[in-house]
PyMOL Python script that loads the backbone (N, CA, C, O; Angstrom):
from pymol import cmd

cmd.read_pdbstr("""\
ATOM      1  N   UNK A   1      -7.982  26.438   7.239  1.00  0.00           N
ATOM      2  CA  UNK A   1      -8.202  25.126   7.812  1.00  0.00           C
ATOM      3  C   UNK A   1      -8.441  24.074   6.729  1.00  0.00           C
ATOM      4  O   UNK A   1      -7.960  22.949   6.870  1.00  0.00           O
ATOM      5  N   UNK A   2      -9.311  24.459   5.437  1.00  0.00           N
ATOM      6  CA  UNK A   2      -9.685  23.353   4.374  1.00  0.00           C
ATOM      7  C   UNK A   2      -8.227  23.118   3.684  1.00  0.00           C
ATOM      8  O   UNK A   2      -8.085  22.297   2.778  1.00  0.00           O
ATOM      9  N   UNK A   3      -7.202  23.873   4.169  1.00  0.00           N
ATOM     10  CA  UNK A   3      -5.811  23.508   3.205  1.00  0.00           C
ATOM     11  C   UNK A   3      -4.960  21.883   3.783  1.00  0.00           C
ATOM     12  O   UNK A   3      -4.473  20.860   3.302  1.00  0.00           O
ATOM     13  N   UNK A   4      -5.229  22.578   5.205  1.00  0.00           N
ATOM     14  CA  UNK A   4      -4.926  21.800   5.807  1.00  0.00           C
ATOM     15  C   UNK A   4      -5.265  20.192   5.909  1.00  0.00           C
ATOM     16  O   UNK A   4      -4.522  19.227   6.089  1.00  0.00           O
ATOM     17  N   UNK A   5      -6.900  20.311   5.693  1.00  0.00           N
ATOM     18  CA  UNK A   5      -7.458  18.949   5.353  1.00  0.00           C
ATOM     19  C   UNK A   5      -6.820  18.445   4.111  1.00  0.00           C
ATOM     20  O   UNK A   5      -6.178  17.395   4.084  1.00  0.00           O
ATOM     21  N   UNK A   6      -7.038  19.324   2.938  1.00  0.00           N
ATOM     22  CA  UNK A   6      -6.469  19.114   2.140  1.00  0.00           C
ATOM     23  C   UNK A   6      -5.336  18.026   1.636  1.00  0.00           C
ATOM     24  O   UNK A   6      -5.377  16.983   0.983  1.00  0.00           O
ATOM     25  N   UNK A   7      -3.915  19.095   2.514  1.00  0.00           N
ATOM     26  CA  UNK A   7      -2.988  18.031   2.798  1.00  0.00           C
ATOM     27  C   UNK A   7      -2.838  17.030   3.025  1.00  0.00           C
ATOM     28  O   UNK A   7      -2.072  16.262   2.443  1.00  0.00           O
ATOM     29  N   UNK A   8      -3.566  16.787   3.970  1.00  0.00           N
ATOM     30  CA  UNK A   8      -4.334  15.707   5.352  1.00  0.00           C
ATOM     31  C   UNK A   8      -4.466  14.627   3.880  1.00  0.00           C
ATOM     32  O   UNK A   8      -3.762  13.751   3.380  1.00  0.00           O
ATOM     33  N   UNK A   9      -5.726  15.244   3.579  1.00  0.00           N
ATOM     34  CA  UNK A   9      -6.282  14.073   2.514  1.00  0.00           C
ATOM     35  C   UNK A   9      -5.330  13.071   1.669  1.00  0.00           C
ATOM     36  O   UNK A   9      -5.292  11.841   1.638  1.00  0.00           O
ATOM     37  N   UNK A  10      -4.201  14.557   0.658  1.00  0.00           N
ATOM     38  CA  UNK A  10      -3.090  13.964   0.160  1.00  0.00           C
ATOM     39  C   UNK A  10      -2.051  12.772   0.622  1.00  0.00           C
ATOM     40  O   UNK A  10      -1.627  11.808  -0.016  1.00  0.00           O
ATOM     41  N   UNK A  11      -1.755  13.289   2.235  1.00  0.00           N
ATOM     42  CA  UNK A  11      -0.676  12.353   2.564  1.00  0.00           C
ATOM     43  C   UNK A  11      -1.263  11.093   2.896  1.00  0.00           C
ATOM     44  O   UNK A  11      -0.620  10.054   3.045  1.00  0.00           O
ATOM     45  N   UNK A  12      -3.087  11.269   3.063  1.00  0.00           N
ATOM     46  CA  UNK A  12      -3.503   9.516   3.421  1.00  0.00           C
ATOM     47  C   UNK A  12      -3.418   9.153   2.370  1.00  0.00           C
ATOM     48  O   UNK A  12      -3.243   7.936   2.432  1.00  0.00           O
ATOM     49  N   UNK A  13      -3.443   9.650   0.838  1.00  0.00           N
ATOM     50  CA  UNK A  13      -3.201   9.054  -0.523  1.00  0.00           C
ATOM     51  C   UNK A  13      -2.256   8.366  -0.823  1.00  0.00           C
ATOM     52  O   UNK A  13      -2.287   7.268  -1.379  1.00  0.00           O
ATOM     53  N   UNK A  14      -0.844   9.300  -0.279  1.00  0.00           N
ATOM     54  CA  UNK A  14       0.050   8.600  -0.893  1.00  0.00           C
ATOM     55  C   UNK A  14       0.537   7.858   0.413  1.00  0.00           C
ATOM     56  O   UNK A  14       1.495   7.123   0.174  1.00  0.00           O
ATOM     57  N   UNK A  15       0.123   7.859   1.749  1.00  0.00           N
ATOM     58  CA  UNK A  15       0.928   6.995   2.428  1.00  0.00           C
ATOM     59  C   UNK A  15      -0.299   5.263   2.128  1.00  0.00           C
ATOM     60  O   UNK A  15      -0.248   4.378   2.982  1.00  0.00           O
ATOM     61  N   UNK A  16      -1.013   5.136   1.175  1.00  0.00           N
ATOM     62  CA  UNK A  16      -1.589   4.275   1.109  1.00  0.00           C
ATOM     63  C   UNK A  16      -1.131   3.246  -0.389  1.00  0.00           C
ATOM     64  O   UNK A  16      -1.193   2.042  -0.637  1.00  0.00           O
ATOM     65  N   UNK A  17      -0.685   4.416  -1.117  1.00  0.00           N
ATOM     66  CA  UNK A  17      -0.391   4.286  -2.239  1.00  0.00           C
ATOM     67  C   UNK A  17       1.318   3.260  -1.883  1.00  0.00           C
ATOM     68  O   UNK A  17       1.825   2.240  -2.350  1.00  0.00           O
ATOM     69  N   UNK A  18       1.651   4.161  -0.934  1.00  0.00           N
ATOM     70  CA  UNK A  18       2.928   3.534  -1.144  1.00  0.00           C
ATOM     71  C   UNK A  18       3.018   2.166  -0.163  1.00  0.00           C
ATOM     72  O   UNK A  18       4.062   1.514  -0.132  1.00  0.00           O
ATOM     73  N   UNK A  19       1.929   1.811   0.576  1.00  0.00           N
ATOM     74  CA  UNK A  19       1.895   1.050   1.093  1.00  0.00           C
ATOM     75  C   UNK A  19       1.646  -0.324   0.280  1.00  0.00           C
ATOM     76  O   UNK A  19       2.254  -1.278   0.766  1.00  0.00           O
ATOM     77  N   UNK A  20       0.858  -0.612  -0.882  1.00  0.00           N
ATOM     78  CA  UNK A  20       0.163  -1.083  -1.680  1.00  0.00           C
ATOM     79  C   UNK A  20       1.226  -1.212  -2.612  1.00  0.00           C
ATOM     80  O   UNK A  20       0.978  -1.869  -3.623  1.00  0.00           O
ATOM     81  N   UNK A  21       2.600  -0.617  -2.456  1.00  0.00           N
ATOM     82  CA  UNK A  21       3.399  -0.310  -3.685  1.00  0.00           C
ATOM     83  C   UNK A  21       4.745  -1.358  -2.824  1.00  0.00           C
ATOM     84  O   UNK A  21       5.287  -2.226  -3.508  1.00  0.00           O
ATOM     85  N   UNK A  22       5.124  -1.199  -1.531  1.00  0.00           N
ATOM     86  CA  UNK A  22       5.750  -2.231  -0.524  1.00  0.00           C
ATOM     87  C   UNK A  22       5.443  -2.840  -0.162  1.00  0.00           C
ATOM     88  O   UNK A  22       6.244  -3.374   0.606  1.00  0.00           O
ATOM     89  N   UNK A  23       3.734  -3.641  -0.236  1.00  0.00           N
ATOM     90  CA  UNK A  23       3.317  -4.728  -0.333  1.00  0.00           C
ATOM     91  C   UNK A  23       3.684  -5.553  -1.212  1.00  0.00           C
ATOM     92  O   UNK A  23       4.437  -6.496  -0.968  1.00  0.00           O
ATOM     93  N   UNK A  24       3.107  -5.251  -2.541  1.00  0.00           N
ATOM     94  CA  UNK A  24       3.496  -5.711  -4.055  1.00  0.00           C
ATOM     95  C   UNK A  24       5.095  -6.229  -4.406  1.00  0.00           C
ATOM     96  O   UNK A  24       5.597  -7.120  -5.092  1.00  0.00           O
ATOM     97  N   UNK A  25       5.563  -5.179  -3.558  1.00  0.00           N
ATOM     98  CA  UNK A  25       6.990  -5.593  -4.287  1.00  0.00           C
ATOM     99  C   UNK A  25       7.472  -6.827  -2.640  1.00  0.00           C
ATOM    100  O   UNK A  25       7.322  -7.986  -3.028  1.00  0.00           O
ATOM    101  N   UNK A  26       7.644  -6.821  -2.090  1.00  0.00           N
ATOM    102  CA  UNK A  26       7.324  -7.709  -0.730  1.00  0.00           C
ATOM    103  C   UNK A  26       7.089  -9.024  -1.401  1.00  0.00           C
ATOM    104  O   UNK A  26       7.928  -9.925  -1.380  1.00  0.00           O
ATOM    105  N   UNK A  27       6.054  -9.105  -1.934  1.00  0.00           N
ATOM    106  CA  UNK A  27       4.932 -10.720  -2.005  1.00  0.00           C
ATOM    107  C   UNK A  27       5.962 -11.153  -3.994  1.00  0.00           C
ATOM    108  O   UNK A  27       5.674 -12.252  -4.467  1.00  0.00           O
ATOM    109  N   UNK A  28       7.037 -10.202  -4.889  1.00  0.00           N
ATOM    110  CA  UNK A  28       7.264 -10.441  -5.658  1.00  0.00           C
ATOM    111  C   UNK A  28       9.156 -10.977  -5.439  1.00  0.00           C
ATOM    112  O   UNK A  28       9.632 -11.974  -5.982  1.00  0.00           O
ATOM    113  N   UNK A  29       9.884 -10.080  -4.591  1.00  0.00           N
ATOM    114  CA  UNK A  29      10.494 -10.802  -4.197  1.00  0.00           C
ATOM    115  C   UNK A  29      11.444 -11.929  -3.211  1.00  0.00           C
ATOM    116  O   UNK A  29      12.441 -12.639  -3.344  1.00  0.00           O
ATOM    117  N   UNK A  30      10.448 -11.587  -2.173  1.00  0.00           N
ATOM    118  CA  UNK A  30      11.024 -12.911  -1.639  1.00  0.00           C
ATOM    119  C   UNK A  30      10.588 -14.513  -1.896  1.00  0.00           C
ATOM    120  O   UNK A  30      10.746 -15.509  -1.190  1.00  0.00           O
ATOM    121  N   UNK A  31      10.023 -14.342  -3.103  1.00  0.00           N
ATOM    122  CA  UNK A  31       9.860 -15.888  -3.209  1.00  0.00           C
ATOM    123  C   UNK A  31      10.850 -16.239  -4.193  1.00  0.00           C
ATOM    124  O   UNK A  31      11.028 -17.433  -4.434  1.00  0.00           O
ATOM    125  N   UNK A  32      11.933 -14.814  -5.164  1.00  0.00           N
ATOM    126  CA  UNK A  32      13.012 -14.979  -5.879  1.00  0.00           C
ATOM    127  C   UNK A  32      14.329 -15.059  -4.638  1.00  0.00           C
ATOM    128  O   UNK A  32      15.229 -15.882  -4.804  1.00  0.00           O
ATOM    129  N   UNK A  33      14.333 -14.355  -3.708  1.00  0.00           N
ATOM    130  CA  UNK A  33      15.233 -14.734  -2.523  1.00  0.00           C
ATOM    131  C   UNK A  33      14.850 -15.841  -2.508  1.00  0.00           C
ATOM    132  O   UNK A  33      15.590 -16.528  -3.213  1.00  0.00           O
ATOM    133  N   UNK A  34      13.849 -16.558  -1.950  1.00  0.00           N
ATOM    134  CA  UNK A  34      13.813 -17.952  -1.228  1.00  0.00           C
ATOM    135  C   UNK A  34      14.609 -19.050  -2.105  1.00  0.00           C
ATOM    136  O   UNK A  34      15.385 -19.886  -1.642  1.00  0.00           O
ATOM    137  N   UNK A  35      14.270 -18.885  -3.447  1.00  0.00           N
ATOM    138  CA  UNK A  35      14.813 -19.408  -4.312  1.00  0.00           C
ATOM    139  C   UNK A  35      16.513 -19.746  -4.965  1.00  0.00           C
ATOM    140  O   UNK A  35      17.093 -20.746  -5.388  1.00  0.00           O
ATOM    141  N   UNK A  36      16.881 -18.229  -4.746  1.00  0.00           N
ATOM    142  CA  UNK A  36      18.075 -17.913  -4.433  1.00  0.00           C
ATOM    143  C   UNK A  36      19.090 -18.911  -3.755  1.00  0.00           C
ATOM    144  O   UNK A  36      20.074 -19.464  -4.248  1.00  0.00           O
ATOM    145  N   UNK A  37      18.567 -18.981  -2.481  1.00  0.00           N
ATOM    146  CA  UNK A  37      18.695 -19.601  -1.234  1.00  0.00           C
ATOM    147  C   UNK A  37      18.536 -21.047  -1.248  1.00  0.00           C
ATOM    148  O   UNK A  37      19.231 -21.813  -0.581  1.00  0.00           O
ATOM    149  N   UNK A  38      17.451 -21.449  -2.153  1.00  0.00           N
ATOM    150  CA  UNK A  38      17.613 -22.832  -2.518  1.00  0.00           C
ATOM    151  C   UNK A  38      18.492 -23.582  -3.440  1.00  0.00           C
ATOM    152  O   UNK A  38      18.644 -24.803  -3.466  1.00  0.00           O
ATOM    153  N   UNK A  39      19.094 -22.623  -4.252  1.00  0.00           N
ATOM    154  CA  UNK A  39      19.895 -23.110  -5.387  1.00  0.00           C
ATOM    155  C   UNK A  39      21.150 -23.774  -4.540  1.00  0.00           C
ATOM    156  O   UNK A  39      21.752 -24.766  -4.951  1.00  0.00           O
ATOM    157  N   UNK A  40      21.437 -23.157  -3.416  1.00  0.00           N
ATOM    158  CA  UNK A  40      22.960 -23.555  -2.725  1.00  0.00           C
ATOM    159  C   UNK A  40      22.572 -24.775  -1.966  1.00  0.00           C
ATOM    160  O   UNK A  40      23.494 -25.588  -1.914  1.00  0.00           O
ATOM    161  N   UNK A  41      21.379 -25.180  -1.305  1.00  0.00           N
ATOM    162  CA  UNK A  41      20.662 -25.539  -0.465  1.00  0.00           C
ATOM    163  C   UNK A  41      20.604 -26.738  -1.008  1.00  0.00           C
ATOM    164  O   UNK A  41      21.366 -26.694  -1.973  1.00  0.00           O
ATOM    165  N   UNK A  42      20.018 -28.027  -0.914  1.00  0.00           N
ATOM    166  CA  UNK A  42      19.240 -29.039  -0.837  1.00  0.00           C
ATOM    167  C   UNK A  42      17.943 -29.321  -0.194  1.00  0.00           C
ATOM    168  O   UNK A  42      17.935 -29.490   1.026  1.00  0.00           O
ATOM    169  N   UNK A  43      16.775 -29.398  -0.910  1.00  0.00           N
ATOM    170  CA  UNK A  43      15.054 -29.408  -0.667  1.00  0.00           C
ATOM    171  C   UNK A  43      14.087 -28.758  -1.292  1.00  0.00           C
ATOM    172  O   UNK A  43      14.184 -28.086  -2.320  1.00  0.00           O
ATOM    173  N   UNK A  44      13.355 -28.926  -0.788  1.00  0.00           N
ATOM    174  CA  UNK A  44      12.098 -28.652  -1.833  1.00  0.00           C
ATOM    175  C   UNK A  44      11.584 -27.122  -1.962  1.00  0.00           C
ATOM    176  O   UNK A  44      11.472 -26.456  -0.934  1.00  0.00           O
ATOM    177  N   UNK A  45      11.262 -26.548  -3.266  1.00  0.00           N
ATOM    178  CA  UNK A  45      10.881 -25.120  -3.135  1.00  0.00           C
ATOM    179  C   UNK A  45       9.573 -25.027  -3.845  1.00  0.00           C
ATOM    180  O   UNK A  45       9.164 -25.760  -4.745  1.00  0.00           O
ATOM    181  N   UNK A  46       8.927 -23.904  -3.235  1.00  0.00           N
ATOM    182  CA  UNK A  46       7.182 -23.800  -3.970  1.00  0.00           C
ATOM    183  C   UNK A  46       6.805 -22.394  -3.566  1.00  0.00           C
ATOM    184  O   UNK A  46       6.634 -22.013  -2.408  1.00  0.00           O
ATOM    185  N   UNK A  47       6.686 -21.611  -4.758  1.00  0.00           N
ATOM    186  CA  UNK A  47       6.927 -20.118  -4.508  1.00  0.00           C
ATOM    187  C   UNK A  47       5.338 -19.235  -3.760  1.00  0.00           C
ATOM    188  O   UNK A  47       4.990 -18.054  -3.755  1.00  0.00           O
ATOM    189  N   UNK A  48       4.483 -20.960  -3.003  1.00  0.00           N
ATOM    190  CA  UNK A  48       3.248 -20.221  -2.325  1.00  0.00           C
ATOM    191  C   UNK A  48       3.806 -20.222  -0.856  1.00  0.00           C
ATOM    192  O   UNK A  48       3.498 -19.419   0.025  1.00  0.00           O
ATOM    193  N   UNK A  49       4.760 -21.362  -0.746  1.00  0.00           N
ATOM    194  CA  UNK A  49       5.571 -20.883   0.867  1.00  0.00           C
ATOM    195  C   UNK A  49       6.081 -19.643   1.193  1.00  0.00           C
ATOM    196  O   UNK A  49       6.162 -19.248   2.356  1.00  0.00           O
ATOM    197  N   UNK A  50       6.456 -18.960   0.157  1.00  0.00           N
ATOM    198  CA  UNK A  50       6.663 -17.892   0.633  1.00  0.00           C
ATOM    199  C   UNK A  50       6.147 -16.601   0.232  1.00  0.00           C
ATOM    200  O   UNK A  50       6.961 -15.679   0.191  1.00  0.00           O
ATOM    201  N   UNK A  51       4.956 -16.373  -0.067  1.00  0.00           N
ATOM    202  CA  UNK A  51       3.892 -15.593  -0.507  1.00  0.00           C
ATOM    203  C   UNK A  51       3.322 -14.998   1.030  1.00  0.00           C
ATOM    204  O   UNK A  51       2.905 -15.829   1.837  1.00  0.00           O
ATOM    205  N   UNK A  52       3.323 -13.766   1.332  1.00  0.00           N
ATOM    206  CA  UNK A  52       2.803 -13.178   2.667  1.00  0.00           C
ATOM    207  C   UNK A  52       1.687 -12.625   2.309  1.00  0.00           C
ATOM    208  O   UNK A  52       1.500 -11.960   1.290  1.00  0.00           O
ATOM    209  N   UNK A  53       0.626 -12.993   3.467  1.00  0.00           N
ATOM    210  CA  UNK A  53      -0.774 -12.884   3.284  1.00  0.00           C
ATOM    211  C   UNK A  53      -0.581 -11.387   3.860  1.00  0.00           C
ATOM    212  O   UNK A  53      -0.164 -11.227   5.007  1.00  0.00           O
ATOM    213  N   UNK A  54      -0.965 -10.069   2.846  1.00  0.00           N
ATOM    214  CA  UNK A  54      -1.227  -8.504   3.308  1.00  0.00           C
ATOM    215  C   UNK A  54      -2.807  -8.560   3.051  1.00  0.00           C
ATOM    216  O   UNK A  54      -2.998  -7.556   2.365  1.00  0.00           O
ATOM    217  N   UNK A  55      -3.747  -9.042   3.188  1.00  0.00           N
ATOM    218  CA  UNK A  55      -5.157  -8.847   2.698  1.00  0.00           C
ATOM    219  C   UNK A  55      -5.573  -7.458   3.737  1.00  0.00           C
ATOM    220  O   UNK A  55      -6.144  -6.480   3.253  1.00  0.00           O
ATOM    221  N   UNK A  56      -5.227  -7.528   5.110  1.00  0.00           N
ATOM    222  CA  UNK A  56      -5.498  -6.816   6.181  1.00  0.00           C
ATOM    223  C   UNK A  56      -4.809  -5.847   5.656  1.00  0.00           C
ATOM    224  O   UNK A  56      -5.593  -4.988   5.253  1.00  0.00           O
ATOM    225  N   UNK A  57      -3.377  -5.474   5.402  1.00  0.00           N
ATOM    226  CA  UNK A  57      -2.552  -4.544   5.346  1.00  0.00           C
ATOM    227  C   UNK A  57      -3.013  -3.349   3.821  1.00  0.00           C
ATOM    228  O   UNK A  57      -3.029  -2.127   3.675  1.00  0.00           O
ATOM    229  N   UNK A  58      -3.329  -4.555   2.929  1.00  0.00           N
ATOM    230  CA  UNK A  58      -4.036  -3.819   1.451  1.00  0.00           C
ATOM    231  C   UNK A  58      -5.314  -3.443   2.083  1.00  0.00           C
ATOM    232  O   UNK A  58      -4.667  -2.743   2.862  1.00  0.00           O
ATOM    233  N   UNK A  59      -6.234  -3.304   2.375  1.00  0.00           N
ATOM    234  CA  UNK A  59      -7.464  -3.435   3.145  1.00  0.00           C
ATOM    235  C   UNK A  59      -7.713  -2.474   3.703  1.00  0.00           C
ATOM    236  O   UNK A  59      -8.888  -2.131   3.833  1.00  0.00           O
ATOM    237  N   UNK A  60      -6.244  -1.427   4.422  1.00  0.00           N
ATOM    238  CA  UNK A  60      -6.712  -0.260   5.313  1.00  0.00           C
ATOM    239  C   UNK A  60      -5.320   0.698   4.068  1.00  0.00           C
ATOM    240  O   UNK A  60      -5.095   1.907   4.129  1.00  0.00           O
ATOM    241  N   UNK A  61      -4.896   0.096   3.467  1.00  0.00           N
ATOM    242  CA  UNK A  61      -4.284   0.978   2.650  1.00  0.00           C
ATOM    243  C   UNK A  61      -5.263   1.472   1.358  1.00  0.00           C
ATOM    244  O   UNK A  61      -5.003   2.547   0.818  1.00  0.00           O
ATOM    245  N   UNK A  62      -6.344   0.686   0.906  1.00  0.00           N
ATOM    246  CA  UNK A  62      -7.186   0.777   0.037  1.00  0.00           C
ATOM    247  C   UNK A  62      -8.158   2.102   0.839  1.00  0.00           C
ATOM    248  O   UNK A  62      -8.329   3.203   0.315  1.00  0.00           O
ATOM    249  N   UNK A  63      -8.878   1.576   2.589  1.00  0.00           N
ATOM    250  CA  UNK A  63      -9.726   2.434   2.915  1.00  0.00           C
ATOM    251  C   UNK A  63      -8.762   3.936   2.980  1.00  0.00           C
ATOM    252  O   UNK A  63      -9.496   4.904   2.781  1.00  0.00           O
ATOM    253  N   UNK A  64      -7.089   4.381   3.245  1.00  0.00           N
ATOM    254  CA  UNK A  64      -6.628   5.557   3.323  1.00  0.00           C
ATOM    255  C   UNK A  64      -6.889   5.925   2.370  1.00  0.00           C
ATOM    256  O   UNK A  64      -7.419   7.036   2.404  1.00  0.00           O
ATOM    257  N   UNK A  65      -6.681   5.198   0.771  1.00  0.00           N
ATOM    258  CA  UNK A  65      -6.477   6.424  -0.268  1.00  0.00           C
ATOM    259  C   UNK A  65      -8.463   6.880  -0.723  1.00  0.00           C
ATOM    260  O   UNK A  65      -8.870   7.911  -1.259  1.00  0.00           O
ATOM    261  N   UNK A  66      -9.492   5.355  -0.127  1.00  0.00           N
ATOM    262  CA  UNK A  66     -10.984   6.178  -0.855  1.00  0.00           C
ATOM    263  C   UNK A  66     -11.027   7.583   0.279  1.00  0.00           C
ATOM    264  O   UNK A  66     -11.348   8.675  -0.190  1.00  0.00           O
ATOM    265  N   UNK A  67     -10.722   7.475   1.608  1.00  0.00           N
ATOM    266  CA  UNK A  67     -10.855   8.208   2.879  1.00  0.00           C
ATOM    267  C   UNK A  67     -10.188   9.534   2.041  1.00  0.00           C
ATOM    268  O   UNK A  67     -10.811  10.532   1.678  1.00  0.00           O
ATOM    269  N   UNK A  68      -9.152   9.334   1.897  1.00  0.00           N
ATOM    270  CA  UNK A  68      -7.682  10.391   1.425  1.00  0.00           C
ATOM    271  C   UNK A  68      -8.519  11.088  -0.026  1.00  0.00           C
ATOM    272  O   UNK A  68      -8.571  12.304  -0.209  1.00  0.00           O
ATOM    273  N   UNK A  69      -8.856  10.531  -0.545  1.00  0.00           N
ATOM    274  CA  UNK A  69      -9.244  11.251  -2.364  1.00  0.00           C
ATOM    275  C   UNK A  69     -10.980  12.283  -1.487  1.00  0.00           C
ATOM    276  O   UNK A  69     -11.112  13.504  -1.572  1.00  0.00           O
ATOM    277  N   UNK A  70     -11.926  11.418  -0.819  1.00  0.00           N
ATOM    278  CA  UNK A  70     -12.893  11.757  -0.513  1.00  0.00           C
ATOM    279  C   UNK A  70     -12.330  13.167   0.493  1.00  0.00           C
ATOM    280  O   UNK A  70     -13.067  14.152   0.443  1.00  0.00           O
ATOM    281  N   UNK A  71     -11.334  13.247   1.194  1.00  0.00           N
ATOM    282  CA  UNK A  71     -11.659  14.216   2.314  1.00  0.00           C
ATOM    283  C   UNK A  71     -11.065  15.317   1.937  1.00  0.00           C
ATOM    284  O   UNK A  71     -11.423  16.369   2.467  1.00  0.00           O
ATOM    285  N   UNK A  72      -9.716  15.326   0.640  1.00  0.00           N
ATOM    286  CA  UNK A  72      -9.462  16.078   0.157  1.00  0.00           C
ATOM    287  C   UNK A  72     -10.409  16.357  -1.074  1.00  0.00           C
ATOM    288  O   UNK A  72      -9.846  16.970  -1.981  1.00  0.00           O
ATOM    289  N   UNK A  73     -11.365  16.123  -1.232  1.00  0.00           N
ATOM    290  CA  UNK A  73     -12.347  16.788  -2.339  1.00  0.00           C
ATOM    291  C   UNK A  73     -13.443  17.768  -1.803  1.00  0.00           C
ATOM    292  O   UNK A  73     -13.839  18.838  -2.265  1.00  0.00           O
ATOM    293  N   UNK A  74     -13.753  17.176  -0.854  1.00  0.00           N
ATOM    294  CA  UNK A  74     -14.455  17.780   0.303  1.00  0.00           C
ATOM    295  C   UNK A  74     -13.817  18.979   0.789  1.00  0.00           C
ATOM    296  O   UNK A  74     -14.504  20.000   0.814  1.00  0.00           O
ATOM    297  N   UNK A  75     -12.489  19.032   1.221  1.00  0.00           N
ATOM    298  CA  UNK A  75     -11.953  20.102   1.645  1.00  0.00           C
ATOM    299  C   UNK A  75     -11.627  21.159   0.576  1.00  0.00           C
ATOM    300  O   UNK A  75     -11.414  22.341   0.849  1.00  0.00           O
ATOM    301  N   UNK A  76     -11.609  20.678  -0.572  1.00  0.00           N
ATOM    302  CA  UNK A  76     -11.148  21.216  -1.982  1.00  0.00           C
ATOM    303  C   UNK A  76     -12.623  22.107  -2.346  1.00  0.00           C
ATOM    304  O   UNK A  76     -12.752  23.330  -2.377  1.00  0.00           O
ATOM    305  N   UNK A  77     -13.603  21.109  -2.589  1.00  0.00           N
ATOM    306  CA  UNK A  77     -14.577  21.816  -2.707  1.00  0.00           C
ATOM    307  C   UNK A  77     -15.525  22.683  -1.911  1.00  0.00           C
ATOM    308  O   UNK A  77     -16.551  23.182  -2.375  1.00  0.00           O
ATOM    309  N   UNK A  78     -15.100  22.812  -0.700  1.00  0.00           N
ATOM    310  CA  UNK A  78     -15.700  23.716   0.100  1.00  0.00           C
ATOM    311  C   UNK A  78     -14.252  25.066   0.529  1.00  0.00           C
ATOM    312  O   UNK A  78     -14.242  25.879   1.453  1.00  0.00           O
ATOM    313  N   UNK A  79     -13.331  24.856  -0.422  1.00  0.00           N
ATOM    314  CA  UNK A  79     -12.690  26.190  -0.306  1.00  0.00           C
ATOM    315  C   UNK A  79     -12.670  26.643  -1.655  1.00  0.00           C
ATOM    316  O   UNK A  79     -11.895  27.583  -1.829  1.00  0.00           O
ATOM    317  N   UNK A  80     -13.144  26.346  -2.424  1.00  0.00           N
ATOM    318  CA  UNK A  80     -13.533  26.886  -3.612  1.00  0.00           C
ATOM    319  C   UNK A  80     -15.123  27.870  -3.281  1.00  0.00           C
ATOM    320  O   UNK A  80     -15.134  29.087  -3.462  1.00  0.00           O
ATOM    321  N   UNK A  81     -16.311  27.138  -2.813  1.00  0.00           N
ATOM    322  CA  UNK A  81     -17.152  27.924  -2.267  1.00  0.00           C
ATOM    323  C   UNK A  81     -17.402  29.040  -1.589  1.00  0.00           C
ATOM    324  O   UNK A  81     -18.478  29.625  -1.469  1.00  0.00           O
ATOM    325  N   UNK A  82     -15.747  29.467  -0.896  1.00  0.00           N
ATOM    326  CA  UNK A  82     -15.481  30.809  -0.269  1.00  0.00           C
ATOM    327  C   UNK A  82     -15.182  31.356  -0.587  1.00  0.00           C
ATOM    328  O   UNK A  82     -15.012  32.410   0.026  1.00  0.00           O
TER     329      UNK A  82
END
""", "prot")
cmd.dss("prot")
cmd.show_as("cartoon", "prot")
cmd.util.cbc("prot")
cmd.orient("prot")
């Protein structure tokens, strides 16, 4: 059963990790698209218009990986004890 947590723990790691990793890249380029888009265009560009607020989204990807490292240590270290 502690393998299982184990796992458990791992995949909240990296499904947090990679969340934090498609955030980042998200908020880096579409303000080079937007831009893109303006070169053909006529009007005004300002690369905070298009900056997407993830504070919420980083926020529960931050609490998976402390949750994820903590529950797989826990599970780690209590199957070492057996």
């Amino acid at each position: 059963m502690t393998r299982i947590g184990f796992t458990g723990g791992i995949i909240s790691v990296l499904l947090g990790v990679i969340t934090l990793i498609t955030t980042s890249s998200i908020n880096e380029i579409m303000p080079k698209i937007a831009r893109i888009v303006f070169m053909t265009t006529t009007g005004s560009y300002s690369d905070v218009d298009y900056r997407m607020n993830f504070s919420y989204v980083n926020t529960i990807a931050f609490i998976l990986i402390i949750v994820g490292i903590i529950f797989g240590a826990y599970c780690f270290i209590s199957e070492n004890k057996k």
